[in-house]
C-alpha positions in Angstrom: 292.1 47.8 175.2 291.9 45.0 172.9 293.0 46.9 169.9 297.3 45.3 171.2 295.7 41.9 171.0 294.3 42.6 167.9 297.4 43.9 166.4 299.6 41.0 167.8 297.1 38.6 167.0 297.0 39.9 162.6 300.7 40.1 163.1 302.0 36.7 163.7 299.0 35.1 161.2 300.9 37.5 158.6 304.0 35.9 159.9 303.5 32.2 159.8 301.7 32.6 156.6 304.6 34.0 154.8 306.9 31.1 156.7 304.2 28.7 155.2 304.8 30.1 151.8 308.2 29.8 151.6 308.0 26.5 152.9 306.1 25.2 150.4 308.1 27.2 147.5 311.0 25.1 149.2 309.6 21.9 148.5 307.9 22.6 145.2 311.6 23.3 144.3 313.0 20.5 145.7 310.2 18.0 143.5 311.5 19.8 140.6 315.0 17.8 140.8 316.0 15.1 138.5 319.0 12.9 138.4 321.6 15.4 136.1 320.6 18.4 137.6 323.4 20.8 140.2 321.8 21.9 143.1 323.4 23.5 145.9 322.9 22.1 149.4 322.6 24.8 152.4 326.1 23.9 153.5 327.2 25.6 150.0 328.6 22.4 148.8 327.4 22.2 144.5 327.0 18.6 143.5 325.0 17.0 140.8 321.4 14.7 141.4 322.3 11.3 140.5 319.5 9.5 142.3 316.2 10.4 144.6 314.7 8.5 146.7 311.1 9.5 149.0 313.2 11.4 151.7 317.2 11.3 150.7 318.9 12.2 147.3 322.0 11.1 145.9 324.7 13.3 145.2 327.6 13.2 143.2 329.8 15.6 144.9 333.2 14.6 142.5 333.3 12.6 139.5 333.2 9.0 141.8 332.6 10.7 144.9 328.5 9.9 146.0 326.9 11.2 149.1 323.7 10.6 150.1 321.6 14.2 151.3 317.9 14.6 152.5 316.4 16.7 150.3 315.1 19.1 153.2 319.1 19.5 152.6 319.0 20.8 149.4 319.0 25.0 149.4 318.8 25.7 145.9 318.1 23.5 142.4 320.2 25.1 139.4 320.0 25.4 136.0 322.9 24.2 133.8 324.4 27.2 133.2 324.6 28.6 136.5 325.8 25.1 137.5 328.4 25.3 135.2 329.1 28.7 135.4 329.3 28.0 139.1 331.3 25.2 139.2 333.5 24.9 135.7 333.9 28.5 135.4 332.2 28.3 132.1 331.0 32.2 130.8 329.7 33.4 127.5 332.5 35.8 127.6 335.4 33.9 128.1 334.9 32.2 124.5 334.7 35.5 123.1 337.3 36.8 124.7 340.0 34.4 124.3 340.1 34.9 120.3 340.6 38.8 120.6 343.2 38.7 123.7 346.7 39.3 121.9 349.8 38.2 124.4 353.1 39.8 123.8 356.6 37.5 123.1 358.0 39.7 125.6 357.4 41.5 128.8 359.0 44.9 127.1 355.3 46.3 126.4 354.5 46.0 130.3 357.8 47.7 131.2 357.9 50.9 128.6 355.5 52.9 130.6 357.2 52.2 134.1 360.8 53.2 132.8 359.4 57.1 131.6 357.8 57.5 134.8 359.9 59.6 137.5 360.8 57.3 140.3 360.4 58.7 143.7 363.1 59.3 146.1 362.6 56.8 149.1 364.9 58.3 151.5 364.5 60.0 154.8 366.4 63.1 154.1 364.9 65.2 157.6 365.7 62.1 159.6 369.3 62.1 158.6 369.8 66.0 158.6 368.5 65.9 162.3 370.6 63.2 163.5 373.7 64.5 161.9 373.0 67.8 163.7 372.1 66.7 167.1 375.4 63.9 166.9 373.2 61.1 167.8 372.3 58.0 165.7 369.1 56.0 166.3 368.7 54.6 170.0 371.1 56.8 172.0 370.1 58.8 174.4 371.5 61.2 177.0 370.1 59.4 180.1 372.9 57.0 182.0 
């Protein structure tokens, strides 16, 4: 009989502890920011730390552009390279690739392939036949 309350009871300790956890992973995150750093704020904007303060940061959400956040709004702190990755579009492998990619003068390397391939016939041939036959053309009908 009190094996339920028991169960309930071991349950929701299990629950608020792991919501306590988290909340205090959130926070040692959030004391981890210094100005120059991205973060991304739970509405998904990505700005850069310019200044903190005890309960708001400042943000720099465009190069002028300053906004002032509470931290509690601050989702995620990110490391330079995601930042930039992120925001710039900055990869490893764009550098690398942009010395191998070779771009033709012309567009005649792009169109070699498409003129050897058979091209389809795009006509209704059964449509016609039966209209020819039956001496109607599309939207007559026999009612008056």
């Amino acid at each position: 009989m009190l094996l339920p309350f028991i169960v309930l009871i071991g349950a929701m300790f299990l629950m608020t502890r792991s919501a306590k956890k988290k909340q205090a992973q959130a926070a040692e995150m959030r004391n981890q920011m210094q100005p120059g750093t991205g973060v991304r704020t739970i509405g998904g904007m990505y700005a850069t730390v310019k200044e903190i303060q005890d309960e708001t940061v400042l943000l720099e959400v465009a190069p002028g552009v300053h906004a002032v956040y509470a931290k509690n709004a601050i989702g995620a702190v990110l490391d330079d390279a995601e930042y930039n990755r992120i925001v710039h579009g900055d990869t490893d492998e764009d550098v690398a690739d942009d010395s191998d990619t070779v771009v033709p003068d012309d567009a005649s390397s792009l169109t070699e392939a498409a003129d050897e391939a058979p091209k389809a016939d795009l006509t209704k041939k059964s449509d016609a036949a039966e209209a020819e036959k039956d001496g109607k053309t599309d939207g007559e009908t026999e009612a008056k």
